[in-house]
Each structure stands twice: as C-alpha cells, then as structure tokens.
Steps between C-alpha positions, in 0.01 A plus 500: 500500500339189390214593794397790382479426142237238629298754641553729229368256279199433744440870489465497077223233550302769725579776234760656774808655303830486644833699490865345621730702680831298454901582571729488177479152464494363102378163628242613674293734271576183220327246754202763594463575069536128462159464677328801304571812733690765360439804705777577703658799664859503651562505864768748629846398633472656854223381777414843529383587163364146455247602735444822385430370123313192663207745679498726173504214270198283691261788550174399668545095384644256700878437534618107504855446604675202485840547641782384719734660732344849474551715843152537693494899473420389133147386528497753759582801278226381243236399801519864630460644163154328475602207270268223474772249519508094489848342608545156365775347731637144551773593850255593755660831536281821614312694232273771601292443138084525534533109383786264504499150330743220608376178273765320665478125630738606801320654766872615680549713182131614532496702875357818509291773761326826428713769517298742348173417516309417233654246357384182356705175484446206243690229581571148378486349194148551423639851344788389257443746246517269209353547131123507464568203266658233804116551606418281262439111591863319435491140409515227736819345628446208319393624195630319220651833284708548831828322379774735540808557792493928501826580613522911604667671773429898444546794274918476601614203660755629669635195637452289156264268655372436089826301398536299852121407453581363146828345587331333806289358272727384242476141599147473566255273223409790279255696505346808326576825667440865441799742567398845624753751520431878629564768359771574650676165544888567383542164345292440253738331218611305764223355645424460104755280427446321811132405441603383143774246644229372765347118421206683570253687260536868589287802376699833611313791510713807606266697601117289449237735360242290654585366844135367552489279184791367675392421875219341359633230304778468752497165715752576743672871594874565554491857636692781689220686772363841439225588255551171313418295765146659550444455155558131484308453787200642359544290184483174674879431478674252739818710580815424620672886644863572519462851631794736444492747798380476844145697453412233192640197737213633829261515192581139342514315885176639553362384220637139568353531857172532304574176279500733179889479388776320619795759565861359505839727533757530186723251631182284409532534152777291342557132329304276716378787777234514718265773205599245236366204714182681577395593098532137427287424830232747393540413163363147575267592767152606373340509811738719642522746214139533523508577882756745467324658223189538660646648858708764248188613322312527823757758620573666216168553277617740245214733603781704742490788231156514529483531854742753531354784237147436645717649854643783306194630291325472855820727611501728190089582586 
C-alpha cells in the first residue's frame, strides 16, 4: 500500500485528488488517514462484484492497482470494460493493464511481453514510487548528524528478526540505535523491555511518524527488504538486509551485486554472526559507507513517483 500512497501524495502536489478502494482492513485505512487521505470506499467480498464496483467506482479516471495473487481474468474483466488501468506488480506475473510498473531491483521478478497490445512497461528501480519528499537531497554518508544504528525489519516481522538483531548486538561497544517497529509487529512490550535491558542506548518507536528524519541521521541500516529497503537507499544509508521471504531475498542479492547493501540470511543474525560483524565493519569504514551510499542513491533517486504519474496522466489523456 505504501506505493501507492507515494503516488497519491505525488498526485496532491499536481492538484490531482485521489480516492482508495480498500478491503475491510482497520490497519489499512489507519495507515492511508495517517498520511492525510481519508476518502475511501469499501471493496466487495467476491471477485465478481469487486470488479463490477471497481469500473462503476473509477469512471473515466485512471485505475492503479497494487495487488498480489489476483487471477488474470481480473485485469481482464476491467481492461474489456474500458478501464484505464495501471498494475503496480513486484512477481513478474502477466497483467493485461495499459501500464504496468515493476520498481524492482530483480530483473527475474521483472519478465513480461505484450499480450494485449498497448501496453507500456516501466521497469527497474528508476520507478520506486516513493514520497515526493525522498526527492529531496539526503545528507552525505559521512555527514557528521549521521550517528545512529536504525534497526527495522517491516510493518510485521513475522519471523522476529527485531529481538535477534538486538540480542545479537548485546555484546557489542554501545552504540545509539533507533528501534522501529511496524505497525503490526506482535511484540511490542517485548521488544520494549528488551531494548531497555540492552548496554546500548535505544530509542523505540512503535510505529515512527517520521521515517525520513530517521534515515537521515542514521549511520548504518539494519533492515528486512521490501519498501524499506528502497527507502534507505535513497537516503544515503549503508544497509545491511536480512530479507524475510524469497521475493525480498532476489531483491536484496541484487542490490549487493550492485555494491548498494550487503544481504546476509537469518542464520546471520545472532551473538557474534556474520550481520553483526558487518555493522561494526561499516561502522568503522567511512570510505565504504560513502561508496555504498552513493551506488544506492544512484539507483534509487526518490524521483520513481514522479516518473510513474507523468506515465499515467500521459495514459489518462
């Protein structure tokens, strides 16, 4: 959802309004209100009447989707109705939408052919839909406000990576860290508790209210894949990915193929493991930090959002 929102907000700087079509999901409308849209419909239960409200509800405007899993006769349905539709996808899989972003770093997840002609493809990371506001010039790698570990790993954290990172840590010289925990992370109290035990000094925020305050005064990045990882790679932050699931682990390799992160499995991150060994290597390592950072901005510019409306007004004319 996070995608969308970013080119939501990119439309409000062009005086384009938007409307959110979103399933019951309390989370979801309180993340999209949370960044100052509040215009939201309900999306039926069955596939069938989801695309029947979908081509009443968008009229003549464009459509933007950004969904997993759905079955192909569902972009289908709307594309034969005469829906101006944009598919934002991250598998590769085949979507007969007018124009279909994949932002993604991977190009085995990014494979696609015309199957009903015209489409337009824009692919690669040049079109991360981000916030109009990652646009902005970050600070250097070596700027001197940058003193802070950022520890995050996603709006869940399934697998609990946030209490291995800090126990992995635990024996480490201290160091000032910022906690993120999603919004939907299960343990908060826990992870609470833990962080006020460490030896080092921890800010938790659970959830942060401003995540780009935070990159940019953040030295070194402990971080899951997924949106988060664009994000800190725009900001100029050295990261070190644990990726939960397969589709973030293609993303995070090739992004260390590229020199931008360095991308370790789970098993990495314990008492004296290979991700703890790397934060104090990077930690130390100015030159390095300020390679890394440099090759991470230079993929991911935080002008993706940008890009991508610019395709769909074209679309929407």
């Amino acid at each position: 959802m996070a995608r969308v929102l970013a080119l939501a907000e990119e439309a409000a700087t062009r005086g384009l309004s938007c409307r959110f079509a979103l399933n019951d999901d309390a989370a979801a409308r309180a993340f999209a209100a949370g960044r100052g849209f509040a215009d939201f419909r309900a999306v039926p239960p069955s596939p069938e009447e989801e695309v029947r409200f979908l081509i009443d509800a968008v009229g003549a405007a464009p459509l933007v989707t950004d969904l997993r899993g759905k079955d192909p006769a569902f972009y289908r349905a709307l594309r034969q109705a005469g829906v101006r539709l944009c598919a934002v996808d991250d598998m590769g899989e085949p979507v007969v939408a007018r124009l279909v972003v994949n932002a993604g770093a991977a190009e085995s997840l990014a494979r696609y052919e015309e199957i009903w002609p015209p489409q337009r493809f824009l692919l690669g990371t040049r079109y991360v839909p981000l916030p109009p506001a990652y646009a902005d010039e970050p600070p250097a790698a070596d700027d001197p406000a940058r003193t802070r570990l950022l520890i995050t790993f996603g709006g869940s954290d399934a697998d609990d990576y946030t209490r291995r990172a800090l126990r992995a840590l635990a024996g480490v010289e201290a160091v000032d860290i910022d906690l993120v925990l999603g919004p939907a992370y299960p343990y908060v109290e826990a992870a609470r508790a833990l962080a006020a035990e460490s030896r080092h000094r921890v800010d938790v925020y659970a959830p942060a209210r401003d995540m780009l305050s935070l990159y940019r005064r953040a030295r070194v990045a402990l971080a899951a894949g997924g949106i988060t990882q664009y994000e800190l790679l725009s900001q100029r932050v050295p990261t070190i990915s644990v990726p939960h699931v397969a589709r973030e682990k293609a993303e995070s390799d090739a992004f260390a193929a590229r020199g931008a992160v360095v991308a370790f499995g789970a098993a990495a991150l314990r008492p004296g493991g290979a991700a703890v060994r790397e934060v104090l290597r990077l930690w130390e390592d100015e030159g390095r930090r300020r390679a890394m950072a440099e090759v991470g901005r230079g993929l991911v510019d935080g002008r993706g959002a940008a890009r991508v409306l610019d395709a769909i007004v074209e679309m929407a004319r």
